[in-house]
N, C-alpha and C positions, 0 to 999 in steps of 0.2 A: 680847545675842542676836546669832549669826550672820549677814548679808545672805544671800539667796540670793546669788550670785559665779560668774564665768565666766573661766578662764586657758586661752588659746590659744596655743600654743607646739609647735616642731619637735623640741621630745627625748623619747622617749616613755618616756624611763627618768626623767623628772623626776616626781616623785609628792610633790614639795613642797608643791602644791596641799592636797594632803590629808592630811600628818602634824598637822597642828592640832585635826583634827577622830578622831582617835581616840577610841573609847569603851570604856569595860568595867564592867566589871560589880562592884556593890556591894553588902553585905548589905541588906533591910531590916527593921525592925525597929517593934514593936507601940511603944502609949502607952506602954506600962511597960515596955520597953524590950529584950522576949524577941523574938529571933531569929525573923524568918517563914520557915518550910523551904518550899523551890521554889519561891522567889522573889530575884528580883536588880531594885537601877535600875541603872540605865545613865546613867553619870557621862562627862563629858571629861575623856580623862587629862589635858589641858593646865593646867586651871583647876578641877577636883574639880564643875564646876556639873553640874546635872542635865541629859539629853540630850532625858531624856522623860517626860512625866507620869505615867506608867502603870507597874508592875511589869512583866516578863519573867519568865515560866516558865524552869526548870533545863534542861527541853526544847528551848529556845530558841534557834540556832547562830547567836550572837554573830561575823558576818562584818566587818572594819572593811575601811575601802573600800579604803587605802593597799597593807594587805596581800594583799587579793583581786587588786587590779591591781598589785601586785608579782610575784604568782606569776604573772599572767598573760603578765608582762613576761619572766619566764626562760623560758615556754613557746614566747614567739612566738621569741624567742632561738635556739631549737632549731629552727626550722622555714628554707621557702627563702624567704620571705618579703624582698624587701629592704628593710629598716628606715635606710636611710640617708634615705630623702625622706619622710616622716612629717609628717602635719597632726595636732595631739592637739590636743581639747578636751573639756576638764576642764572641770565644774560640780556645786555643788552647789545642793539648794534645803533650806526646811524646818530651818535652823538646823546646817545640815550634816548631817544625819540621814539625809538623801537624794543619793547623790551619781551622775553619768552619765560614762563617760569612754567619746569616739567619737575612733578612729584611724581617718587617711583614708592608705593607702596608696597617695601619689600617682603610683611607679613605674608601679604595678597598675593598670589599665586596660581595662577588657572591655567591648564589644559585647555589647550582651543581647537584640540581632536589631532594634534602632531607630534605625540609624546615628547613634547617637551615645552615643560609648564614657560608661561612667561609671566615675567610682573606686571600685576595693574598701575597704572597709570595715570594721570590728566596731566594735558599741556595748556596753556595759557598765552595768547600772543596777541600784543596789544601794542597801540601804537599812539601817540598826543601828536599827530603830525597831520593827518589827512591822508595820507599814504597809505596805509592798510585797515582793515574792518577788524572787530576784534574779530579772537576764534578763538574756540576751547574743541581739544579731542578728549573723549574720556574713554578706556578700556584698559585693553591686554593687547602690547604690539611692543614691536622692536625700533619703528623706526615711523615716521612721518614726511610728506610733502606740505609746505605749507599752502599750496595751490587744493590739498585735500583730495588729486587725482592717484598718486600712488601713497601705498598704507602698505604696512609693515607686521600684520596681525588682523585682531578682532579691532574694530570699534565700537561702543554701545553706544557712543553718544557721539555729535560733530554739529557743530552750529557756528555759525558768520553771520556777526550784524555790524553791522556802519555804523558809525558816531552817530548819529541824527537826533534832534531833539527828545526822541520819544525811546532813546535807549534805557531800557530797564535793568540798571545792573543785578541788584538784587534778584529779582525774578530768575534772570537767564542762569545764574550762579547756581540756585535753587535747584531751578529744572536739572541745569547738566549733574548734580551733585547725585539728587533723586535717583536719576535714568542708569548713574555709575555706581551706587552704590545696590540697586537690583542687577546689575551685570553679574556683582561678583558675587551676590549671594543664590545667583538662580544661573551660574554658568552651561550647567550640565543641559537647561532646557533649552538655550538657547544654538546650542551644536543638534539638536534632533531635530 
């Protein structure tokens, strides 16, 4: 079994953390050994063990965490963000089933009207289990709930969406990137 595990580090294209913990999907199958249709487990590709107790519906958008913050990593890539001074940390809990990645953009720096600046931010918390929805926070804050009822600073951006067929990773990666990269270039409007 997995530790919960915590990797703190300045490369934000290192997603080492999290190739181990890949999951996909498996048939399963009755006593007598017939095929159950709209039904998958969820195995690690690393070592075939189960990920989870419970079947997944075909409905089910199997996101693994590596390749979520993969794409997110070519998005922030495009943007003016500068990625050369980078705090990442990487965690997972839950057997790896659950995983959070928060980059502190320590260039980034904004006054949010309390003299005293804090770093911009995005978190990332993702889940290959059925248990939680993904979510992304993007701003300038100290501290987060994952429930998203107490915050810790500004937010510019916060979105929840559930696994479900029709999850568009791309897209939502895009938007939150867009919406956080006009935070920190238009801060001052956003406090008047």
């Amino acid at each position: 079994m997995r530790n919960a595990e915590v990797y703190t580090h300045n490369d934000y294209k290192d997603l080492s953390f999290f190739e181990p913990l890949v999951v996909e999907r498996a048939p399963v199958f009755d006593a007598e050994n017939n095929l159950i249709s709209n039904a998958s487990c969820l195995k690690y590709s690393s070592d075939g063990s189960l990920a989870f107790d419970r079947c997944v519906s075909n409905t089910y958008s199997l996101q693994n965490h590596v390749d979520l913050f993969y794409d997110h990593n070519k998005i922030l890539e495009q943007s003016s963000l500068d990625l050369n001074n980078v705090t990442v940390r990487d965690e997972y809990t839950n057997g790896g089933r659950k995983a959070k990645r928060s980059l502190f953009f320590d260039d980034h720096k904004v006054d949010v009207g309390k003299g005293d600046p804090l770093t911009m931010r995005c978190d990332m918390i993702n889940s290959v289990d059925t248990t939680g929805a993904f979510q992304m926070f993007a701003g300038a804050y100290r501290s987060l709930c994952e429930n998203s009822m107490v915050f810790g600073g500004e937010k510019a951006f916060y979105t929840k969406k559930k696994h479900t067929q029709h999850f568009d990773r791309s897209n939502l990666l895009r938007t939150a990137n867009s919406v956080f990269t006009t935070f920190g270039e238009n801060v001052g409007r956003f406090q008047d």
